[in-house]
C-alpha atoms as one frame of an Amber mdcrd trajectory, in Angstrom:
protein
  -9.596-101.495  30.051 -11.947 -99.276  31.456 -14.868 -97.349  29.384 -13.384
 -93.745  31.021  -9.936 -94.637  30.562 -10.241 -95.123  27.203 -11.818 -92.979
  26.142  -9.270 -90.685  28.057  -6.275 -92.140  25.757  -8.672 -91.745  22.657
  -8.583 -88.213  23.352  -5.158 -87.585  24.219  -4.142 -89.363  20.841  -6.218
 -87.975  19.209  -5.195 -84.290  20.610  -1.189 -85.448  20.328  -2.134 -86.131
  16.150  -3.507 -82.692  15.770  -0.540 -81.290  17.205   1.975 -83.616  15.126
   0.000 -82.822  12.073  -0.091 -79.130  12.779   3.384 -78.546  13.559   5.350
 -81.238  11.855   5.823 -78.948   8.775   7.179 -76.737  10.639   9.653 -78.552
  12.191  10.785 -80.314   8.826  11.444 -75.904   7.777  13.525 -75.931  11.365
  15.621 -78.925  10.741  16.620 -77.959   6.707  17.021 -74.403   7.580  20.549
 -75.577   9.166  21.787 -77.364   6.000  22.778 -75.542   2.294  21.173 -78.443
   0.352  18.890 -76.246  -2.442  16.214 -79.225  -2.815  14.208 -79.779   0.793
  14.089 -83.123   2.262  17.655 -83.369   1.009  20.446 -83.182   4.190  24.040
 -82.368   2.924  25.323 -81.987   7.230  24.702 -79.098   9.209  25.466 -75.856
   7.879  24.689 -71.725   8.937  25.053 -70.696   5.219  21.298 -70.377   4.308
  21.324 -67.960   7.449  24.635 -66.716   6.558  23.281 -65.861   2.514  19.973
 -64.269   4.447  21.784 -61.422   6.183  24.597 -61.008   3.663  23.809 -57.463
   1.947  23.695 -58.169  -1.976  23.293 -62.131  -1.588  18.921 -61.702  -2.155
  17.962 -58.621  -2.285  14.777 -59.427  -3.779  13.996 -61.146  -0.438  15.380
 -58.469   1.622  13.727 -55.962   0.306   9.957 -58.120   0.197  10.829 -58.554
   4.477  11.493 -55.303   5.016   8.108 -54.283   3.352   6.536 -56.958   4.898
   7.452 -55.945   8.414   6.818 -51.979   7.471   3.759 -52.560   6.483   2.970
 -54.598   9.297   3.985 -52.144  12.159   2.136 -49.193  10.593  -1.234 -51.499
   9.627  -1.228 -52.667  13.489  -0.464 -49.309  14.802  -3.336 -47.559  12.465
  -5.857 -50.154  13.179  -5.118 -50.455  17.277  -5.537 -46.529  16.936  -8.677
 -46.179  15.643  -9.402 -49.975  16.796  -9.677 -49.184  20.452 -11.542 -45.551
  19.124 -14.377 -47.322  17.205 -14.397 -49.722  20.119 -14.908 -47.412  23.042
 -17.646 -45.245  20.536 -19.624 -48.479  19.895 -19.259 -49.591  23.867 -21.176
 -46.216  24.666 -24.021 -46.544  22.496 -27.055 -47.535  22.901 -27.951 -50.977
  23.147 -29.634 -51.645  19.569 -27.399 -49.111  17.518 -24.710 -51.158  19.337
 -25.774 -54.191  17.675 -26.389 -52.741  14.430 -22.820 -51.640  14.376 -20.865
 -54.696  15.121 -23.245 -57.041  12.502 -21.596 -54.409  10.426 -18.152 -54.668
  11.693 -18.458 -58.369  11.513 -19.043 -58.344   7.610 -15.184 -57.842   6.383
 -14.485 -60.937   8.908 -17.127 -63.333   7.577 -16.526 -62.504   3.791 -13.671
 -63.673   2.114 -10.461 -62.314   1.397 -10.833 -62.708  -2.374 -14.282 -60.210
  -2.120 -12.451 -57.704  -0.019  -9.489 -57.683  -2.423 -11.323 -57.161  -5.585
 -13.158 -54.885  -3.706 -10.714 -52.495  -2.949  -9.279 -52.748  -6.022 -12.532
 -51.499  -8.066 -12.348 -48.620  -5.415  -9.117 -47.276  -6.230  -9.379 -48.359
  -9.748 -12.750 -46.031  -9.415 -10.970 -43.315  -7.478  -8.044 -43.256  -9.881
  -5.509 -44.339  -6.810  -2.200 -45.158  -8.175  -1.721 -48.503  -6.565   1.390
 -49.753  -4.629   2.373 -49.001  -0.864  -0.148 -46.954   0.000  -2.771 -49.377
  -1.651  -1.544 -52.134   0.417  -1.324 -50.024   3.554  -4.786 -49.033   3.375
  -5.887 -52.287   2.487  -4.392 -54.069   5.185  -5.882 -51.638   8.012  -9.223
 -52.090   6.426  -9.313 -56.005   7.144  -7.439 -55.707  10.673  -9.306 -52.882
  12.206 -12.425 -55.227  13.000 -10.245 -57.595  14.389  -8.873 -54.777  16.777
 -12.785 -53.484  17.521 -13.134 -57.111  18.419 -10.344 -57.589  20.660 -11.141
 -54.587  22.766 -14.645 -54.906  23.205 -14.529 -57.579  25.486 -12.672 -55.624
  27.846 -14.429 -52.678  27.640 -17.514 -55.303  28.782 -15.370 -56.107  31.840
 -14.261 -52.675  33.007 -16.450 -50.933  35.630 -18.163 -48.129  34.211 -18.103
 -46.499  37.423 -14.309 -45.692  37.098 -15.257 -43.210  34.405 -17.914 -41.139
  35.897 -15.843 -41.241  39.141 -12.452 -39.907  37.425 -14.546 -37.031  35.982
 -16.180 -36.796  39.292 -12.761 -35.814  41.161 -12.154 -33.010  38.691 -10.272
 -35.095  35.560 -10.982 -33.748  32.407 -12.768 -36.859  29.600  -9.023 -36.938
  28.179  -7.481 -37.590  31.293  -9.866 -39.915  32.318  -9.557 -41.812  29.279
  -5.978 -41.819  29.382  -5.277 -42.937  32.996  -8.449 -44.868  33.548  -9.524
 -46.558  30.250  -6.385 -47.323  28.794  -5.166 -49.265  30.846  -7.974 -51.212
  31.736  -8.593 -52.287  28.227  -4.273 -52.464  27.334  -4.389 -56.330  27.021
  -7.131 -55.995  24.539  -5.123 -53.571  22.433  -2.102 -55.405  22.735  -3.827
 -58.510  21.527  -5.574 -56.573  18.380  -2.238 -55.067  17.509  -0.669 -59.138
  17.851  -3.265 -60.025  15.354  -3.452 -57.595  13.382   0.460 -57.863  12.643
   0.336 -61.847  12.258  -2.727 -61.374  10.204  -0.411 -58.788   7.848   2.473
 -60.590   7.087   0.156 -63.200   6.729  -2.179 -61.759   4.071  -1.878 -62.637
   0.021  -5.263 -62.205  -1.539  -5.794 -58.577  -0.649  -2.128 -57.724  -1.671
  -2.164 -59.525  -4.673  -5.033 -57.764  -5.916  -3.863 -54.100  -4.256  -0.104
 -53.971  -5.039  -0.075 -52.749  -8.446   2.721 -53.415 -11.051   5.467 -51.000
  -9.605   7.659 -53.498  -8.521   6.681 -53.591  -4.840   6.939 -57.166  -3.253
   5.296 -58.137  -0.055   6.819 -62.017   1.910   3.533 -63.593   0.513   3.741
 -61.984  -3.274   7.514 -63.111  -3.266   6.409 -66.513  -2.382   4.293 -67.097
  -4.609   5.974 -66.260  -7.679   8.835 -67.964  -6.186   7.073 -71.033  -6.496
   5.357 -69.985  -9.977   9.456 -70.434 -11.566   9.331 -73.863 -10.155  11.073
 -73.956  -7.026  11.926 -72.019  -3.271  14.465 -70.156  -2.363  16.374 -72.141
  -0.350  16.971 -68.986   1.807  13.307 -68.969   2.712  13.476 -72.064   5.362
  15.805 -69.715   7.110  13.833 -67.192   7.149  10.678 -68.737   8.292  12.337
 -70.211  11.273  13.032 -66.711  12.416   9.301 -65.812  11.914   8.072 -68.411
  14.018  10.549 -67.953  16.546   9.853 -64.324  17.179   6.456 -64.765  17.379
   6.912 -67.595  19.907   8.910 -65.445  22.061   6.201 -62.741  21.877   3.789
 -64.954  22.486   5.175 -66.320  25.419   6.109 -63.080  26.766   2.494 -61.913
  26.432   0.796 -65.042  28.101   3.461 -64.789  30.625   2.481 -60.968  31.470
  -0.892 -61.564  31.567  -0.608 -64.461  34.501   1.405 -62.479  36.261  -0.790
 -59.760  36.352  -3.847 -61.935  36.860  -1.861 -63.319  39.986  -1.573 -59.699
  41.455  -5.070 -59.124  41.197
């Protein structure tokens, strides 16, 4: 066998591995999300009950009520953070070149430290400030870790867009809001649109920060719900379900969004 084409199925097994090892676990969650059996790994013949028991009102409302946070807290984190995301972004874009830097070495700092710092972190602050914690807590919390994230997704296109499209906008007579609104927005829209993608995954996603930010009102987040799930012992069965529909949805929306931006690539 030849030296290249060896080393070309090296590489391909090796890549195929990665991928079985990545998403094998999350096929095994797939397959026993469609049978009843309470222990995983254990197939009692296809069944829709798990997903039956998931969107029966009464059946878990525990769990309900920890998604419906989850997602609420999601939306209105992304939303924040794209907000004042794409703000920051377009602020630090127009300075000048070594306040520039200063700024994003500081904007980089929440993303390099760890989630455990940033948690007890916020938690001396409100502890400091006297915050009652619980929804708000998290909310806040959650925007400050995904707004760099957002800065960071728009900046590149900011880099890319003409600056020439400004000046010439307020050149024909558009006022700086206008301008903004039909010429910088959507240039930089993909960038958004990926910062508020990451900053919901990155949400739902999040314990440590919660954990430390929630308070002891009761309030249950997808990831606090999980864990002391497993804490008793055990998973609710109704969680394989569940996840299934996660990663669905965000496979849809992920195709959908690589499938916009080639078409629009392919226009231009």
């Amino acid at each position: 066998m030849r030296p290249s084409l060896l080393k070309q199925v090296f590489c391909q097994g090796y890549l195929w591995l990665l991928l079985l090892l990545l998403y094998s676990p999350i096929i095994i969650i797939v397959v026993f999300s469609f049978t009843e059996a309470k222990v995983m790994g254990n197939w009692t013949g296809f069944s829709l009950k798990l997903y039956r028991n998931l969107f029966v009102d009464g059946t878990h409302h525990s769990l309900t009520a920890a998604l419906i946070n989850t997602v609420t807290i999601a939306l209105i984190t992304a939303t924040v953070s794209t907000v004042f995301g794409t703000i920051t972004a377009i602020g630090i874009h127009n300075l000048r070149s070594r306040s520039r830097r200063a700024i994003s070495f500081v904007n980089n700092i929440p993303i390099l430290n760890g989630d455990v710092i940033i948690g007890i972190s916020l938690f001396l602050l409100f502890i400091t400030l006297g915050i009652p914690q619980g929804y708000v807590t998290v909310v806040l919390s959650h925007i400050t870790f995904c707004l760099p994230y957002v800065i960071l997704s728009v900046m590149p296109r900011l880099k890319q867009m003409n600056p020439n499209l400004y000046e010439a906008a307020l050149d024909l007579g558009a006022s700086p809001m206008q301008a903004l609104r039909k010429i910088i927005i959507p240039e930089i829209l993909p960038g958004m649109v990926s910062g508020f993608m990451l900053a919901v995954t990155m949400s739902i996603d999040d314990f440590a920060v919660t954990i430390f930010t929630i308070g002891n009102e009761g309030l249950e987040t997808l990831s606090t719900y999980i864990y002391a799930d497993a804490r008793k012992g055990g998973l609710t069965p109704e969680l394989r379900p569940l996840s299934t529909i996660i990663f669905v949805v965000v496979l849809v929306m992920l195709v959908m969004i690589n499938r916009r931006k080639s078409t629009s690539q392919v226009k231009k």
